[in-house]
C-alpha positions in Angstrom: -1.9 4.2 -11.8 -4.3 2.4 -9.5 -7.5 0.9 -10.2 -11.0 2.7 -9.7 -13.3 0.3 -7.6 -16.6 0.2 -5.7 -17.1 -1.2 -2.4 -21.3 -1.5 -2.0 -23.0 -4.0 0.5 -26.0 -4.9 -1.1 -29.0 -7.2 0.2 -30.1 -10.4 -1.7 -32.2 -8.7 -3.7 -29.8 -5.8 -4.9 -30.5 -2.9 -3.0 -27.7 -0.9 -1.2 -30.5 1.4 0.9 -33.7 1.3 2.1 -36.5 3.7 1.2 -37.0 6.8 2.7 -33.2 8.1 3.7 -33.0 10.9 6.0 -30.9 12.3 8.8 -33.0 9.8 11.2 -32.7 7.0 8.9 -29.5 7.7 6.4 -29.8 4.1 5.0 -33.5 4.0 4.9 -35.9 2.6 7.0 -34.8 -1.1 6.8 -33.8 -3.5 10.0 -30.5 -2.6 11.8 -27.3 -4.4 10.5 -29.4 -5.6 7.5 -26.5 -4.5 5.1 -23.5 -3.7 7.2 -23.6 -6.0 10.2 -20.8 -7.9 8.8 -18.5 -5.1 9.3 -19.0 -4.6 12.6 -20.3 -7.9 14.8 -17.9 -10.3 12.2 -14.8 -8.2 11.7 -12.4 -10.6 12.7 -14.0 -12.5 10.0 -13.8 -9.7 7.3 -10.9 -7.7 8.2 -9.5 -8.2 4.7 -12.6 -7.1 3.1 -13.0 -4.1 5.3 -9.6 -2.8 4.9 -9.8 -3.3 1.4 -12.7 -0.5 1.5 -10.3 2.3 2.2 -7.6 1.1 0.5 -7.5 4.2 -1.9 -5.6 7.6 -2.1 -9.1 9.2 -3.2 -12.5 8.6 -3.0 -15.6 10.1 -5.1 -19.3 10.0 -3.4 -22.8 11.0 -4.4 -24.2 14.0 -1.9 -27.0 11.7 -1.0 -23.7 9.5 0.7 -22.5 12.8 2.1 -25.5 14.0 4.1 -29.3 14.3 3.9 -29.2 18.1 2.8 -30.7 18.4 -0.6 -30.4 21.9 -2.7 -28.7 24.7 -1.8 -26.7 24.2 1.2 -28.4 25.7 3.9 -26.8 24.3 7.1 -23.2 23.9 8.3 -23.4 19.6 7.3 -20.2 18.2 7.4 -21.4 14.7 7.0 -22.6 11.6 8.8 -19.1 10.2 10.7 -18.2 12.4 13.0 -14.8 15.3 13.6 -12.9 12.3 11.7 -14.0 10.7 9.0 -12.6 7.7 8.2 -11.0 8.5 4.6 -8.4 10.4 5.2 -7.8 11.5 2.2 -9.5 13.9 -0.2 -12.9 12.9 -0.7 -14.8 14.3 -3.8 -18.3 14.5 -3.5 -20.5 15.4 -6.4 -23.9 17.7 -6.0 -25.6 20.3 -8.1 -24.6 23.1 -5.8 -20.7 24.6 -5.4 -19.3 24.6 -2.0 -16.3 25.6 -0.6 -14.0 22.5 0.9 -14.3 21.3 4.5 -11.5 20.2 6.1 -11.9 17.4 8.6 -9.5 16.0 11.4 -7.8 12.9 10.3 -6.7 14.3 6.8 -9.8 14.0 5.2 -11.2 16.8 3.0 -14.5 16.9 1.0 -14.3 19.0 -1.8 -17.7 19.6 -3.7 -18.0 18.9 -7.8 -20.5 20.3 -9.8 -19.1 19.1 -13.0 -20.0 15.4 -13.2 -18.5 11.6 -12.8 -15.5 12.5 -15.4 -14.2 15.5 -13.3 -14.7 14.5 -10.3 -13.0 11.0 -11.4 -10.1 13.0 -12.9 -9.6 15.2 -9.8 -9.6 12.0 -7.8 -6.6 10.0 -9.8 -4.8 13.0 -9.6 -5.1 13.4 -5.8 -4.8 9.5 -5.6 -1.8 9.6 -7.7 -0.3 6.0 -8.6 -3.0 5.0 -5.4 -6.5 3.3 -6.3 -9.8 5.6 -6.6 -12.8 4.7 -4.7 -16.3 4.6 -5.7 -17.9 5.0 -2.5 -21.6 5.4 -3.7 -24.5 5.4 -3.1 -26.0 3.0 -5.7 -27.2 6.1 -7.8 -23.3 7.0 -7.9 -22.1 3.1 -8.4 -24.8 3.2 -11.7 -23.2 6.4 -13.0 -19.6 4.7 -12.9 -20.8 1.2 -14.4 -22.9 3.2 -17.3 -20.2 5.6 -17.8 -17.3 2.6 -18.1 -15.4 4.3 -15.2 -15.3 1.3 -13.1 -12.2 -1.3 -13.0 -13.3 -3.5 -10.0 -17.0 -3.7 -8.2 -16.7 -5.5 -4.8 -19.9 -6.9 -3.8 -20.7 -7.6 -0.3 -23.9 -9.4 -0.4 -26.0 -9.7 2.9 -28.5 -12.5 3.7 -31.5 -9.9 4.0 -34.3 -8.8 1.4 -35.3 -5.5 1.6 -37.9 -5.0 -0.7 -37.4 -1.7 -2.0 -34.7 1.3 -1.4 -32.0 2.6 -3.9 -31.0 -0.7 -6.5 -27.5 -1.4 -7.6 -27.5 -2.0 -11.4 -30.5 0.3 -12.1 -30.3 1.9 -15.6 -27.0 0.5 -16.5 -26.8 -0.9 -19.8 -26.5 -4.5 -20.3 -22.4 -5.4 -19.5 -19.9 -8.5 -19.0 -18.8 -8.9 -15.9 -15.9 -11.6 -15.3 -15.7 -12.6 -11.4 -12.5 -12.6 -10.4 -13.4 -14.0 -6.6 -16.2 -15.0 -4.5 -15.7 -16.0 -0.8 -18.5 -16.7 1.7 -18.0 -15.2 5.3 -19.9 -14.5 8.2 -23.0 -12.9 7.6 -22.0 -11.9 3.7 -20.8 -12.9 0.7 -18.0 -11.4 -0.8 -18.1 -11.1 -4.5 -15.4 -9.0 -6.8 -16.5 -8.5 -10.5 -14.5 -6.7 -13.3 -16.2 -5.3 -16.2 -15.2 -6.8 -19.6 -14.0 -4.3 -21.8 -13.7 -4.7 -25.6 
């Protein structure tokens, strides 16, 4: 069985968004490349960590990650990347309200889970199968796993940038070990992998 981890780029002061998301601004209003500049004008650089992102054969995300619909699902969303996301895979996505799965080009699926972290965490290890799960996020869904236990591996990628305010990695989760198991400093981030110390 593989492990369950979370990839997050996070800012120097913790955040993983900016404040006020919407369809405009999906990871707040906060400078461009701010947290994920690294991915993009230092790949090269960062090609490990980048791959290592989707290096699952399932992936769970809040519906804040998924799009900026809130409630009942009132419009044909079918999320922020595109005819092909870039999961492919089954992608588990947890909201409030039930919704039938959309198939995307690519192989990737979103199926919707009203039933919590633990379902949709055990619907994703059996879709990933002896593959790893990931923990996509947002930070609100990242808290939920560290609270919960649910997490093997959180992968930092920390971003010279303060943003003030947005959506805070760590908030609410109950004081944990972590060991580090790596730290390597790269163009335009720091990359940090932590497992939590379990009894």
């Amino acid at each position: 069985m593989g492990v369950v981890y979370s990839d997050i780029a996070v800012s120097a002061d913790g955040f993983a968004a900016g404040p006020r998301q919407s369809e405009q601004t999906p990871m707040g209003e906060i400078a461009e490349g701010a947290l994920h500049a690294w991915m993009f004008e230092a790949y090269e650089d960062n090609k490990a960590e980048v791959d290592g992102i989707l290096d699952s054969g399932a992936t769970v995300m809040g519906r804040n990650m998924f799009g900026p619909v809130r409630g009942e699902w009132d419009r044909d969303w079918r999320g922020w990347w595109g005819d092909e996301p870039p999961y492919h895979g089954p992608v588990f996505v947890l909201t409030h309200f039930a919704h039938e799965p959309i198939e995307m080009a690519g192989g990737t699926t979103f199926h919707f889970v009203t039933e919590g972290i633990e379902v949709a965490l055990e619907r994703a290890r059996a879709a990933a199968g002896e593959h790893n799960v990931s923990v996509a996020g947002g930070a609100s869904t990242v808290n939920q796993f560290l609270a919960a236990g649910l997490l093997d591996e959180l992968r930092l990628h920390v971003t010279a940038s303060i943003l003030g305010s947005g959506e805070r990695l760590f908030e609410g989760v109950p004081p944990q070990s972590l060991e580090r198991v790596s730290v390597r400093a790269a163009s335009l981030v720091t990359h940090v992998t932590y497992r939590p110390v379990r009894d």
